[in-house]
N, C-alpha and C positions, 0 to 999 in steps of 0.2 A: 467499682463499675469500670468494664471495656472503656478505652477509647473510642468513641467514634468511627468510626468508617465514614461516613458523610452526615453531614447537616442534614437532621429528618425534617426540618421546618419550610425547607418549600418542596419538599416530596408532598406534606400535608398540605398544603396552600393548592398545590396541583391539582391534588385526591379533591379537593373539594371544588376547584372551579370544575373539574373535567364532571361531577354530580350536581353541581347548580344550585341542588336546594329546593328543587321545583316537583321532586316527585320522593314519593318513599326511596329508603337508602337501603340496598341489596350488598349485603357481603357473605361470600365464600368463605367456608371453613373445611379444612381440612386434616386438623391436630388434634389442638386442645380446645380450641374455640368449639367441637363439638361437644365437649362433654364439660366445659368450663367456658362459657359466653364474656358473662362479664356486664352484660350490657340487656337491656329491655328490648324485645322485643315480638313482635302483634303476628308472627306469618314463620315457621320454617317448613322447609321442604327437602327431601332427598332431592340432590342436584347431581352433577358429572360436567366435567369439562371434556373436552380433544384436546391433546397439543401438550399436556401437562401432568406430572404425575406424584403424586407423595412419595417423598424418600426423608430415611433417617440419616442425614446426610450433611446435619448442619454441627458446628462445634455451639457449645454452650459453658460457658466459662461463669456463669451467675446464675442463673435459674436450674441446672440442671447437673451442674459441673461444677471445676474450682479451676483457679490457672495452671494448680499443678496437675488435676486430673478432669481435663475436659471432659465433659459430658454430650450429650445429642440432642438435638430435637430436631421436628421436622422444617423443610422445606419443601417448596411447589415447585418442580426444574420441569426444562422444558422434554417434551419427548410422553408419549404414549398416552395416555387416558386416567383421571380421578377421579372417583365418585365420593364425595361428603355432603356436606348439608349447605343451604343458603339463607340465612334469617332477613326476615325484612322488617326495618325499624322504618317507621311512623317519620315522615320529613320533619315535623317540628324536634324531634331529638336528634336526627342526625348530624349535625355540628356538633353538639357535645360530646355523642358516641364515638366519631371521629377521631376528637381529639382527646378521649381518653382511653380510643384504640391504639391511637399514635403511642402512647407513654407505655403501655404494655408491651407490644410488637415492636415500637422502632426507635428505642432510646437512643441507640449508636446507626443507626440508618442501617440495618446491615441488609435487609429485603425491597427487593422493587415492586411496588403497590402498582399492579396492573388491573386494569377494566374488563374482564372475561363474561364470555359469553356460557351462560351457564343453563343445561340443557334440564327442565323437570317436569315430571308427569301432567301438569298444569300446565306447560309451555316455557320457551326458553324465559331468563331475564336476565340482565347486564349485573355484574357484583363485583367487588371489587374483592380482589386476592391478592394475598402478602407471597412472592414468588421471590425462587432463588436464583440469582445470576453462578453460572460457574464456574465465572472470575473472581467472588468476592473469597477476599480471604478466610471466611469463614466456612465456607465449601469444604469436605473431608475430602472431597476425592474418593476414590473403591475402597470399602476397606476390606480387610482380610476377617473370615468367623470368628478368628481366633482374638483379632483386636475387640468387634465385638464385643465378647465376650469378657474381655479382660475390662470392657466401658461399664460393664452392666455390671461387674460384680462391684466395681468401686467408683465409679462417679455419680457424686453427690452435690447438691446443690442448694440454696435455700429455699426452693422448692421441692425439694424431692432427692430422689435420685435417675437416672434417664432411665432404667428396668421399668419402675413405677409408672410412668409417663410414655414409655413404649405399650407397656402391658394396659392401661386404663383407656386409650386409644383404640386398641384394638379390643376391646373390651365393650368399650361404646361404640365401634363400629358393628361390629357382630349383634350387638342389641339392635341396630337398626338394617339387621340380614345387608350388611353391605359386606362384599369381603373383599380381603386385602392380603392374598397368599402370600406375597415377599415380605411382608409383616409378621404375620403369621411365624412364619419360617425361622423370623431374628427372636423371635420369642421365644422361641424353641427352645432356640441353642442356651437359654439360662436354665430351663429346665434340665435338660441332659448334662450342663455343669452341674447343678446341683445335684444331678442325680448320682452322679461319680464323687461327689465330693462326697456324700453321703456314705459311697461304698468305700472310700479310702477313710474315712473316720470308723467305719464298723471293720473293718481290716487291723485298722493298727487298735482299737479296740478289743480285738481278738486276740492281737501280739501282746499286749500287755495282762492278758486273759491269765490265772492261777496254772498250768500244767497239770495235769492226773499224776500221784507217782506210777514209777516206772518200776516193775518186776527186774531183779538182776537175779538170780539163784547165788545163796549163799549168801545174801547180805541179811543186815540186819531184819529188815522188813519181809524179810520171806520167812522167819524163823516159823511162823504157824504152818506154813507148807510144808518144811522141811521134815516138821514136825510129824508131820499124818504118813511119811516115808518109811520103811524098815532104813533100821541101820546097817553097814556092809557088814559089823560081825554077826548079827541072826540071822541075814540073809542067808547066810550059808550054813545054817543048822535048821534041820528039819525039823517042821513042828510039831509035835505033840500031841496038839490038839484041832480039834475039828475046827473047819472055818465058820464066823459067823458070821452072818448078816453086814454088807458093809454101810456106813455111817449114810449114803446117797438112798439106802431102803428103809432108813428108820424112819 
């Protein structure tokens, strides 16, 4: 297990004075928390924020990844607009929920548990969202298609691998007609690796393919052709006899 980044234990102490305990507990999802909860609960709704957007943009060194081949998952950074889901759990479980949200999401403190205003076809409600500073050191920064690509064919984690978790995301986004084009898009790109990978194994599958022989005249293997040939000394004596029928009319 990572190092710590900070003490998540009065991030949690905060999360829960700034919720009270006095009305049902509203949290935002935007990951995996849609399609893996984890937790009970009585109410979800398509939700959407302002101000905030999914990106695969976070390092993952245990669940998704290793040290030596990081892996991704998401975070919430700030900038443009999200649409996921918002479940609401029952106040008598939310302390417990809480704090066995804390132990999944924020073992090493690495996200800042904000109070978002979160807008659903029923009306706004207040949830609480695991959001990315893009100061922590676990922020990637832009990356390039090509690193991408080189995350998704080999970072593994003991969850998964980050393909798997990108892919069942968008997976379960799309089941609930949410879409998420920039996603969509990183998706892709293992397809069309695999799709090339594919054609360079049926390529060199070819090169190591048997060969047809080859006609040389005069070699051994032509001997049956040579054979249905006059030879140069009757060529040159006239024959005899009538022609007959050649062997292509019989």
């Amino acid at each position: 297990m990572p190092t710590p980044l900070r003490d998540p234990q009065p991030m949690l102490e905060r999360a829960i004075a700034d919720w009270g305990g006095h009305e049902d507990l509203w949290l935002f999802g935007y990951g995996s928390l849609i399609w893996r909860p984890e937790f009970d609960f009585i109410e979800r709704r398509q939700a959407w924020v302002r101000g905030w957007h999914r990106a695969l943009k976070m390092w993952s060194r245990v669940n998704r990844g290793s040290v030596q081949v990081p892996g991704l998952v998401f975070g919430l950074l700030s900038g443009g607009s999200c649409r996921g889901m918002v479940f609401r759990v029952p106040k008598a479980d939310g302390l417990a929920t809480l704090r066995r949200l804390w132990l999944r999401e924020m073992p090493t403190g690495v996200y800042d548990p904000k109070w978002l205003r979160c807008g659903t076809a029923e009306g706004p409600v207040r949830a609480l969202a695991f959001t990315l500073s893009r100061r922590s050191p676990n922020f990637t920064g832009e990356l390039t298609d090509e690193r991408y690509r080189h995350i998704f064919a080999n970072a593994v984690g003991r969850y998964g691998t980050s393909l798997d978790y990108a892919r069942q995301t968008l997976l379960e986004l799309q089941r609930h007609s949410i879409h998420d084009a920039a996603l969509a898009r990183l998706v892709a790109l293992s397809a069309v690796q695999e799709q090339q990978r594919q054609q360079q194994s049926g390529a060199a599958a070819d090169c190591d393919a048997p060969r047809p022989p080859v006609y040389v005249p005069g070699s051994a293997g032509s001997s049956a052709e040579s054979s249905s040939q006059p030879s140069s000394s009757s060529s040159s004596q006239p024959s005899s006899r009538l022609p007959g029928p050649s062997k292509e009319n019989t």
